[in-house]
N, C-alpha and C positions, 0 to 999 in steps of 0.2 A: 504494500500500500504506500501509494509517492503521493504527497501533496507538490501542489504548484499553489501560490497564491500570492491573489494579486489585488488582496483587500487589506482596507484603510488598519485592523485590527491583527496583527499575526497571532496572537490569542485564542481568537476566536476557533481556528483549528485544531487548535487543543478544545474546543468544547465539542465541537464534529465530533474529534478522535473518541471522545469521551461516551456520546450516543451510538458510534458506533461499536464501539466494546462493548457499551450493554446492553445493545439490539442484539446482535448476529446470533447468540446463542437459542434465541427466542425463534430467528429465522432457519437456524439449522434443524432447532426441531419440530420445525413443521414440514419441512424436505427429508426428512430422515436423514439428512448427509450432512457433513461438514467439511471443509477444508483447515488444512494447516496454515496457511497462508491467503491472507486476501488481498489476489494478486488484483488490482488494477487502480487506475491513476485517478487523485480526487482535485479539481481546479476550482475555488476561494474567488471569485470577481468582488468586486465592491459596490458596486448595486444592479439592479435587475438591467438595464440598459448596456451597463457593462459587460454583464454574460451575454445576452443577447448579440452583440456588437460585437465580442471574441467567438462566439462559435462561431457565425458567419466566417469569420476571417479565418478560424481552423479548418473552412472547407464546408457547415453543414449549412442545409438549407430550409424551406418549409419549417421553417421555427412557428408555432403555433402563439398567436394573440396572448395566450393565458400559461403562456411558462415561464415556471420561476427555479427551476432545478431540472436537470436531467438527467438518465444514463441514457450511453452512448455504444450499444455495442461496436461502432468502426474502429472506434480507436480504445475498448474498453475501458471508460472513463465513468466519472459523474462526476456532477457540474454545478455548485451552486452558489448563490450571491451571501453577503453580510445584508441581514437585515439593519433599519437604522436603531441606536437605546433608545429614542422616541418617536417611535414612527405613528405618523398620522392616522384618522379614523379607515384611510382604504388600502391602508401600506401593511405590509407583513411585518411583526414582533418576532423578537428574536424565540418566544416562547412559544407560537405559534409554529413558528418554521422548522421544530424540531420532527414532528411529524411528516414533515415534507422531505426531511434530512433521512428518516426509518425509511419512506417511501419509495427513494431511490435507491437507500443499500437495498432493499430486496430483487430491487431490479439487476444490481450488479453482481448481488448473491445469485441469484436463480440463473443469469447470463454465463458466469461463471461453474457452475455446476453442470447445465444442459445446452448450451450452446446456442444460439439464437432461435427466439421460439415467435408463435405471433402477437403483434401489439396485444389484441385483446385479451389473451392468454395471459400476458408477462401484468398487464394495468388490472387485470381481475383478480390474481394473486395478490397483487401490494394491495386493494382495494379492501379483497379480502380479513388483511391479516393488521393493516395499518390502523382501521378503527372509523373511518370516513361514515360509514353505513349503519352508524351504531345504534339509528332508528328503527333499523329492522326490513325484510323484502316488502310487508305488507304498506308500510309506508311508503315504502319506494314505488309499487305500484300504484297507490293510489294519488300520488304527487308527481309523479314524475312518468314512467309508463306509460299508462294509461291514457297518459293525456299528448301522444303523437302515435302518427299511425305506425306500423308495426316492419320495424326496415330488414331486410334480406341478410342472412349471413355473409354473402358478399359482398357486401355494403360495409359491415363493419369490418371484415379483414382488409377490403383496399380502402378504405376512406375512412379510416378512424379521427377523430376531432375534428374534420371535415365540415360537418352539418349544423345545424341548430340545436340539436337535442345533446344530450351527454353521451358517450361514447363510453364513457367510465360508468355510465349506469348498467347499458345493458354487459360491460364485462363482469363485472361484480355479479351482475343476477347469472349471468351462466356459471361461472365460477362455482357461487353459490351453490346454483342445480346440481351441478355434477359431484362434488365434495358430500353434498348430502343425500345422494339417491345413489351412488356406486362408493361411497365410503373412501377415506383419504388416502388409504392402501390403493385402492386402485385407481385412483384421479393419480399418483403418483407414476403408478405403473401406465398409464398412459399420456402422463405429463413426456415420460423416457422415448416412447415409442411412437408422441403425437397423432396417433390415430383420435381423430376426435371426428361426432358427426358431421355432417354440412347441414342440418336444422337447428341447430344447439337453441337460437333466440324466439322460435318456434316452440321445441321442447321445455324450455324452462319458463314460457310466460305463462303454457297452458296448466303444466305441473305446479306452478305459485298460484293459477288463478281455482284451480284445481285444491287446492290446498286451504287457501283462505278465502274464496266466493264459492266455493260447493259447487262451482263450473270452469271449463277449461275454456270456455271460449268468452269470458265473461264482459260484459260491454258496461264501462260503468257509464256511459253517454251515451243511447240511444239515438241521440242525435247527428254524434262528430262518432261514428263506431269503429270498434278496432275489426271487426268480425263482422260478416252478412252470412243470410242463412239464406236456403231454396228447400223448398219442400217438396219431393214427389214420394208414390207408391214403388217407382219403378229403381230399378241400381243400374245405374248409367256409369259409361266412361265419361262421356260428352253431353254440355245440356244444348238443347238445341233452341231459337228463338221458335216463341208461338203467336202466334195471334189472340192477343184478348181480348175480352168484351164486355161491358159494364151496361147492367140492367139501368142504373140511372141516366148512361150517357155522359159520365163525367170521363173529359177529354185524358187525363192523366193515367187513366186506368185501359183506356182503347189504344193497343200498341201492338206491334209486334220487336218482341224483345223479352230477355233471361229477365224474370222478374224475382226481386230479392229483398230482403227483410232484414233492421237491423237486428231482431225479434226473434229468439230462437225459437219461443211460445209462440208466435203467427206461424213460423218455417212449420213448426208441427202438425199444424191444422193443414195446412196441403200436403204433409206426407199421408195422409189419413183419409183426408175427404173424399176420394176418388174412387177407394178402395173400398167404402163404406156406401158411396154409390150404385156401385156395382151391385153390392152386395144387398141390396133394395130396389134392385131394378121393380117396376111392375106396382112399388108404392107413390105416393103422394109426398116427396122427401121435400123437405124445405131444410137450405144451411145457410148459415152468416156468421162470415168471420169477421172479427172486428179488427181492425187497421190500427187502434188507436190502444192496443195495448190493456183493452178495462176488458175487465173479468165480466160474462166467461168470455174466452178468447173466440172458442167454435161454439153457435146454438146450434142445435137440428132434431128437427121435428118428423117422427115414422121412418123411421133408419131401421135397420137389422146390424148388429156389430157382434163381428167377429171376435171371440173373447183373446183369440191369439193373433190379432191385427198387427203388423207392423209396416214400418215403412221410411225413409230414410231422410236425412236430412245433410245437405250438401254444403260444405264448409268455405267461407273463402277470403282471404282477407281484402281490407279493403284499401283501394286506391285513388290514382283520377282517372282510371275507366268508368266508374259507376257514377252513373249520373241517378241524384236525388227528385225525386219528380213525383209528388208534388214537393216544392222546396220545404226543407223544417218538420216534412214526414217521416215515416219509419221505412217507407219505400223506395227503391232504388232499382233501376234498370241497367238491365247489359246490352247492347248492339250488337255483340261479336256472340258466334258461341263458347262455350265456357267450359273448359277441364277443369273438375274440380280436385283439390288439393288435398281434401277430407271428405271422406265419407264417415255418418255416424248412422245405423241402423237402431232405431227409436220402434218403440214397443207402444201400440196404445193408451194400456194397463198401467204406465208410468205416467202419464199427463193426462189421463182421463179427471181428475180434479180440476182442472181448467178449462173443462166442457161443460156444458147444459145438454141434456138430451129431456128434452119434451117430453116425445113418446117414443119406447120403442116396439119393435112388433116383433 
């Protein structure tokens, strides 16, 4: 370990030295490994401008708006400024920044043991272990999550701190997932081997939302949704557009196009209704599903039901393909046809409390 520095205090790297002596043993035992030596180089600027303005000049580039410290695997380094003794209400405290200082040994530790791994991987570890998240996933989802729409695993391995949302959030929540549903034995044995899925931000929203909303696809905004549902009888690869038709003549409902719901409870009533038609051919059936989310979701009047009815409901997330029509509704339309991403086959017997049935015969 080489210090270079090039702040106002040479001190101060004795107080570096100082957190990092009694961090790493905390970081070792969560890697199960340890080193003899912690081999890479640590560089002291004198304020955040300063580091900023010398890595440039080291050669790096894409320096993100919002850094105040870094490692570096090119040149095995980490990198951090002197905060001021009184720094201002938006300036970093020296007591503050000491978590920012653990932050980055972990990055150097973990570089140093396994070799260059992916951003989101390496920032979901320190995330993990540094303390940032000490609210918990369910706040995280319900603050933060929840509230953008739901970005691609691809998205976050090339475009990390890229976008508007946190990048550190969705590392942390997969982090999360995996450490706690394959145990840290084997997050490790696959930390060595990097096999990891390509759905991870997928798998750990549905698994948290799963865990703490009693649904995987859960929409805490019916309005702005993470999640649209379709509802058929039928198990399709492909939905295909249809022609609708509206008993009142209201213009938004007359289309041809994937029609979809932000509504899992609506998506239901069309896995069902069709199915339940059939099966009353020859009656007087009357159905009305309500759009607007109030209980009951399906009425139907002289039906025959199937006590082992079921029927599916098609998953998908949402984008700026789907257009909202009527605007401020729970309804959303497709132009294109639509492979869906999820299928979830739904049982009658499970949501029949959210029906009325009048009569049945």
């Amino acid at each position: 370990m080489k210090f270079y520095c090039f702040n106002r205090n040479k001190n101060y790297k004795e107080e570096i030295e100082s957190i990092i002596n009694s961090k790493k043993d905390e970081i070792f035992s969560f890697f199960g490994k340890s080193l003899e030596n912690l081999d890479f180089d640590i560089y002291i600027y004198d304020t955040i401008d300063d580091l900023v303005n010398n890595m440039k000049k080291r050669g790096f580039k894409n320096i993100p708006p919002y850094m105040c410290a870094c490692q570096r695997d090119e040149d095995n380094s980490i990198n951090f400024f002197e905060p001021k003794d009184n720094p201002g209400p938006n300036e970093w405290s020296k007591d503050e920044y000491k978590k920012v200082i653990f932050h980055e040994l972990i990055h150097a530790i973990q570089y140093n043991l396994y070799g260059k791994q992916p951003e989101w991987l390496t920032e979901g570890i320190a995330k993990y272990l540094d303390g940032t998240y000490s609210k918990g996933i369910k706040y995280l989802l319900e603050n933060y999550i929840h509230k953008h729409k739901i970005l691609s695993m691809d998205e976050l391995e090339n475009e990390f701190g890229m976008h508007d949302y946190d990048s550190y959030d969705y590392a942390y929540l997969i982090v999360s997932y995996l450490i706690e549903t394959l145990g840290k034995e084997k997050f490790l044995e696959k930390l060595s081997n990097k096999n990891f899925s390509s759905n991870l931000i997928l798998e750990a929203i549905c698994y948290y939302n799963k865990k703490y909303f009693d649904d995987e696809f859960y929409n805490s905004d019916l309005l702005n949704p993470n999640w649209l549902f379709h509802g058929s009888p039928l198990l399709l690869d492909e939905i295909n557009l249809n022609q609708s038709y509206d008993a009142l003549g209201q213009k938004e409902n007359i289309d041809k196009a994937v029609f979809l719901t932000s509504s899992k409870l609506i998506a239901s009533a069309y896995a069902f209704k069709d199915s339940i038609k059939k099966n009353s051919e020859g009656l007087r059936y009357n159905f009305n599903i309500n759009s607007h989310l109030e209980h009951p979701i399906m009425t139907m009047e002289n039906v025959k039901i199937d006590e082992n009815l079921y029927g599916y409901i098609y998953v998908f997330i949402n984008d700026e393909s789907f257009k909202n029509e009527p605007i401020g509704s729970l309804q959303f339309k497709s132009y294109q046809k639509l492979n869906p991403k999820l299928c979830v086959k739904v049982y009658y017997k499970d949501y029949e409390q959210n029906y009325e049935v009048k009569k049945t015969l």
